[in-house]
N, C-alpha and C positions, 0 to 999 in steps of 0.2 A: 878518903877514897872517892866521894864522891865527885871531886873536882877532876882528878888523873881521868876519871871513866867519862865523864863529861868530858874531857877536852881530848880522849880520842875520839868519842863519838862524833862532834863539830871537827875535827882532820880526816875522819873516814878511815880512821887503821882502825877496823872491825876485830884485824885478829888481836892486836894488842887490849882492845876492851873488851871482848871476850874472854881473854885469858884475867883480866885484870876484874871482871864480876863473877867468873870462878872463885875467885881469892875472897871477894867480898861474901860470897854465899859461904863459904866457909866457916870466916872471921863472924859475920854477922849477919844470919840465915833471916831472921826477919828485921832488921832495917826496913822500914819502910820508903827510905830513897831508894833503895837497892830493885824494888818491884820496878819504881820507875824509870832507872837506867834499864831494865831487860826489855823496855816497852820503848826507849827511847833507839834500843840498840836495833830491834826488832822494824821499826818502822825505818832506821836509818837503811837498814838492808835492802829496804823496800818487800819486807813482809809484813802485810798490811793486815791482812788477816789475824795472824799473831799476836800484832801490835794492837789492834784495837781490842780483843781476845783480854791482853795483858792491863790497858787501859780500864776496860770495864769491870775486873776481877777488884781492882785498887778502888773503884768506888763500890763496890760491893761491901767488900771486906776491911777497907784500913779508913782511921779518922784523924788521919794527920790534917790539918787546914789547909798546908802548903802544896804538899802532894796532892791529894784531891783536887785542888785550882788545877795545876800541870796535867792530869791526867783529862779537867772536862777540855782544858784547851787544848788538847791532843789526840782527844775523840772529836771537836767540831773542825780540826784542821785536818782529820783523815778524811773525816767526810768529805768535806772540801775538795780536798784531791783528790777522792773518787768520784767527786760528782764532778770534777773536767776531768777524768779520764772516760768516764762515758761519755762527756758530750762529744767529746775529741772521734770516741771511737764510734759516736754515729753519726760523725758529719764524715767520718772516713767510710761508712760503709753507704752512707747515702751520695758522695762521690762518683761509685762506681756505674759505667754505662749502661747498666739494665737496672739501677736501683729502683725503676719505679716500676719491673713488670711484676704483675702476681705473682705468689710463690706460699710455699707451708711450712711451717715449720713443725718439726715434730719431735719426740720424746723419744728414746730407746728404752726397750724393754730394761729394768733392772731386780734381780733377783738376789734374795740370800742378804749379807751384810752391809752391801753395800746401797739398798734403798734408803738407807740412815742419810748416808752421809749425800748421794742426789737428794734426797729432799728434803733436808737444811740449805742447799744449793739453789734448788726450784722455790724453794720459800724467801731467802734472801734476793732472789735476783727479783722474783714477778710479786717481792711487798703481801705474800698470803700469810697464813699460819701454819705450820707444821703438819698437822692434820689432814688441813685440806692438801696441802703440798703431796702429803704420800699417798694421799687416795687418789691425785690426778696424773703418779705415778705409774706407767703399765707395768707389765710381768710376764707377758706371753708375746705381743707385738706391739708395734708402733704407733704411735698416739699423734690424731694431728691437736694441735697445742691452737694456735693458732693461725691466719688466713689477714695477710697484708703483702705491701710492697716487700720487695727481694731487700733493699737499705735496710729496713727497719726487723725484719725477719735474720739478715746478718748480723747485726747489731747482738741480738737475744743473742742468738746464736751460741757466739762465740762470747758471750757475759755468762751462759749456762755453761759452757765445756769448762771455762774459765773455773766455776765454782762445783766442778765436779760432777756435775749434769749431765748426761751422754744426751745429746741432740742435735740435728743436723734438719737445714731446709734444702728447699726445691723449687724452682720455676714449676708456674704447672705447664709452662711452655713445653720446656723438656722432658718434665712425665708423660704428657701426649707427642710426644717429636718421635719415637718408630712407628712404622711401618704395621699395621692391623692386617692381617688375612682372615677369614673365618673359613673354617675351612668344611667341607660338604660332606669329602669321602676320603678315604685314602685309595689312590688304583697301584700301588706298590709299596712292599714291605723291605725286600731286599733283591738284588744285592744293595740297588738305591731308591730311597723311598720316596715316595711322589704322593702329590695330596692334591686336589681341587678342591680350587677354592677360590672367596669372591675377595677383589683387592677393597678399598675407602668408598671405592666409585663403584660398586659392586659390577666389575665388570668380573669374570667367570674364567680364569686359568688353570694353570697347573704349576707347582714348581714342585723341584727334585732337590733332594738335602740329602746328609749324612745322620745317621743317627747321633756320630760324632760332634757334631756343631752347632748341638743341640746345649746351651748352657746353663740353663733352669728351667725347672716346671714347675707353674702355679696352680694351685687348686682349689679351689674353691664353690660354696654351697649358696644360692641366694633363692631365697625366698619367694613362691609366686603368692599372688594376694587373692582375693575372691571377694566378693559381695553376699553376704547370708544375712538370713534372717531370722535373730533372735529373740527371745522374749525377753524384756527389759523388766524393769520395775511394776510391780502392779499390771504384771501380765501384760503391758503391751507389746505389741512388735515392733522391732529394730532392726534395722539395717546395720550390719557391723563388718570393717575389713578384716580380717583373720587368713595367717598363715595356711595355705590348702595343700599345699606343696615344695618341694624346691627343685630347683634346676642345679644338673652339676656341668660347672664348665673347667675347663683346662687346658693352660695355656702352655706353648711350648717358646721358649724364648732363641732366638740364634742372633747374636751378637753380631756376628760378623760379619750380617747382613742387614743390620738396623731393623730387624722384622720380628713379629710374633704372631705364630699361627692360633688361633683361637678355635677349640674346639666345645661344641653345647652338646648335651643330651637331646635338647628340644629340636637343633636345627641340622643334626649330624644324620646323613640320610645311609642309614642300615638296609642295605640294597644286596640283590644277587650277583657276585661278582666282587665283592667287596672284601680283599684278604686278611681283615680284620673280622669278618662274622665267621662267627662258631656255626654259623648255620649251613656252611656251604654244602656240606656232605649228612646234613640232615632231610628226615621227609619233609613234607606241606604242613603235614598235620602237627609235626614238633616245632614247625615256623612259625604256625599260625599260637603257640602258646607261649611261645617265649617272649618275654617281656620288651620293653626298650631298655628298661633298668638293669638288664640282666644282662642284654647286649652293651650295654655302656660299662657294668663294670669289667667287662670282658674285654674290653674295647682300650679302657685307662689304665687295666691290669697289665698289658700285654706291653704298652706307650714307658712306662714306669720300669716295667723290665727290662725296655732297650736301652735305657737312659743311663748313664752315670756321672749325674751334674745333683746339686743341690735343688731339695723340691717340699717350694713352701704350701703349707697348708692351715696356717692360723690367720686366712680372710677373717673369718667370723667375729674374733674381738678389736681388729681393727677397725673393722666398719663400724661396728657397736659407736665409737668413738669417733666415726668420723661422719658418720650421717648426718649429724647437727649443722659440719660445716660446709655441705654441698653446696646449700640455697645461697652461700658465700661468693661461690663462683658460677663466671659466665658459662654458658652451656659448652658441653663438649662431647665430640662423637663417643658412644662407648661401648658401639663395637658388638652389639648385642641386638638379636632380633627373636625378643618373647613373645610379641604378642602379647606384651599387657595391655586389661581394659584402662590402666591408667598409669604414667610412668614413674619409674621409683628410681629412689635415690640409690637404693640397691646396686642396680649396672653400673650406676657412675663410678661408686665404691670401688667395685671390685677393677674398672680401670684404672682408677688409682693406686690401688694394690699392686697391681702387676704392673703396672707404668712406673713406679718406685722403685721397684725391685729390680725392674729391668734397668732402670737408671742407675741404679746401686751399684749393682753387677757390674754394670760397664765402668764404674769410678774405679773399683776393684783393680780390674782388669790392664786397665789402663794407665 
């Protein structure tokens, strides 16, 4: 039997020696050539995975002399071939005419049963251990993994999708390429809504949308910092930065016009006149007590009810994960005007967030 199965596998008629180590697993369920025709059939397929699978079980478990030799020469010749199919595959991704701009690459969330098998995936491709593989797995949002050329970020890429990975990269060219407004007020609600607002150049307009063309809303919480002063050790004082507050901002995405209108709690100017303040038809004295926080959720309540598009709201673990690799990249505008005593990697974040998203969106769409 050994020989017939052997000399389909060397002619490539798969179906004849598969029907032909059916027969054999019958007659002779542990022959130990038998393991190694299923590992010879398997790699002749070109399933690799399988094959080396079936390879390494035979030196595990059988002590034939002969098979064992077969099986290490058949795990250092898969190797072999997977190590020029990657090289192949990143001189092919370093080829291409952007492969040297910046870019990230990043992890998609996975939940439930299938984080087993992404990070056996994430462990095989990026050489970790298992452990660390799933705890560098997310579960809520998108994880930036790493910060290199577009070639080399291609490369993972598509060796993660490969082994069952969900992950995808990005130029940061293109996460910054729309258009930023921040916008001031809104001077119409309906029938067409108009906003002022400052463009890159902070020059000072107006544009008019549909609620319709409206195709995501982002939301997000960042942190403002402070300087206080605490008692440290043995009663002295310390200077320490600590969270005093946070800002909420929210973005409104319209695709169709390459733009995102960005609106802040901090720089949204709650004015009389303003067909978004509950305060219109209020006295002085219910003006004078009403919050900003009160007027903003009034404000993002009403933005959220006109909408009927997807609307992300888990900033806060992505940043978690990506603040490490800001100091990675050259600076870039982010669209934000806090007033911090000193600038945080925070705003950059949360452009990346929505600069993703809104990148995303458009692959979608498109």
């Amino acid at each position: 039997m050994l020989e017939v199965v052997t000399a389909a596998i060397e002619s490539e008629d798969y179906r004849r020696a598969a029907q032909l180590i059916q027969q054999w697993q019958q007659q002779s369920p542990h022959d130990p050539w038998l393991k190694l025709c299923i590992g010879q059939y398997q790699e002749g397929r070109g399933q690799i995975e399988a094959a080396t699978k079936t390879y390494r079980q035979i030196l595990q478990k059988l002590s034939h002399p002969k098979v064992l030799a077969q099986a290490r020469q058949a795990i250092e010749r898969l190797n072999l071939r997977q190590a020029a199919q990657q090289e192949a595959a990143r001189a092919t991704a370093k080829a291409a005419p952007d492969s040297q701009e910046l870019g990230l690459l990043l992890l998609n969330p996975v939940r439930g049963e299938a984080r087993l098998t992404a990070a056996q995936g994430l462990a095989q491709v990026m050489q970790i251990d298992a452990y660390t593989a799933r705890m560098q797995l997310p579960s809520k949002s998108w994880r930036v993994y790493r910060v290199s050329n577009m070639g080399e970020l291609r490369y993972w890429t598509q060796a993660l999708q490969t082994a069952n990975t969900s992950a995808f990269c990005a130029k940061l060219a293109d996460i910054n390429r729309s258009q930023v407004f921040r916008v001031d007020f809104f001077r119409a609600t309906e029938p067409e809504v108009k906003v002022v607002c400052q463009n890159p150049n902070d020059q000072t307009g107006t544009i008019a949308f549909n609620w319709s063309e409206v195709s995501q809303c982002i939301v997000g919480l960042l942190p403002i910092f402070e300087q206080v002063v605490d008692l440290g050790p043995w009663g002295k004082l310390q200077r320490k930065e600590k969270t005093q507050d946070y800002t909420h901002v929210l973005d409104l995405h319209l695709h169709q016009r390459q733009s995102i209108l960005r609106l802040c709690d901090r720089t949204y100017q709650f004015q009389p006149g303003d067909p978004l303040s509950p305060l219109d038809q209020a006295s002085d004295r219910v003006q004078a007590q009403t919050t900003t926080r009160l007027r903003w959720n009034t404000l993002s309540q009403f933005i959220q009810n006109q909408i009927a598009c997807p609307i992300h709201s888990d900033f806060l673990p992505f940043a978690e994960g990506a603040l490490e690799y800001i100091d990675l990249l050259p600076d870039f505008p982010t669209h934000l005007d806090l007033l911090r005593t000193q600038p945080s990697n925070w705003d950059a974040a949360f452009q990346l967030y929505s600069g993703l998203h809104f990148l995303r969106g458009q692959n979608c769409d498109s």
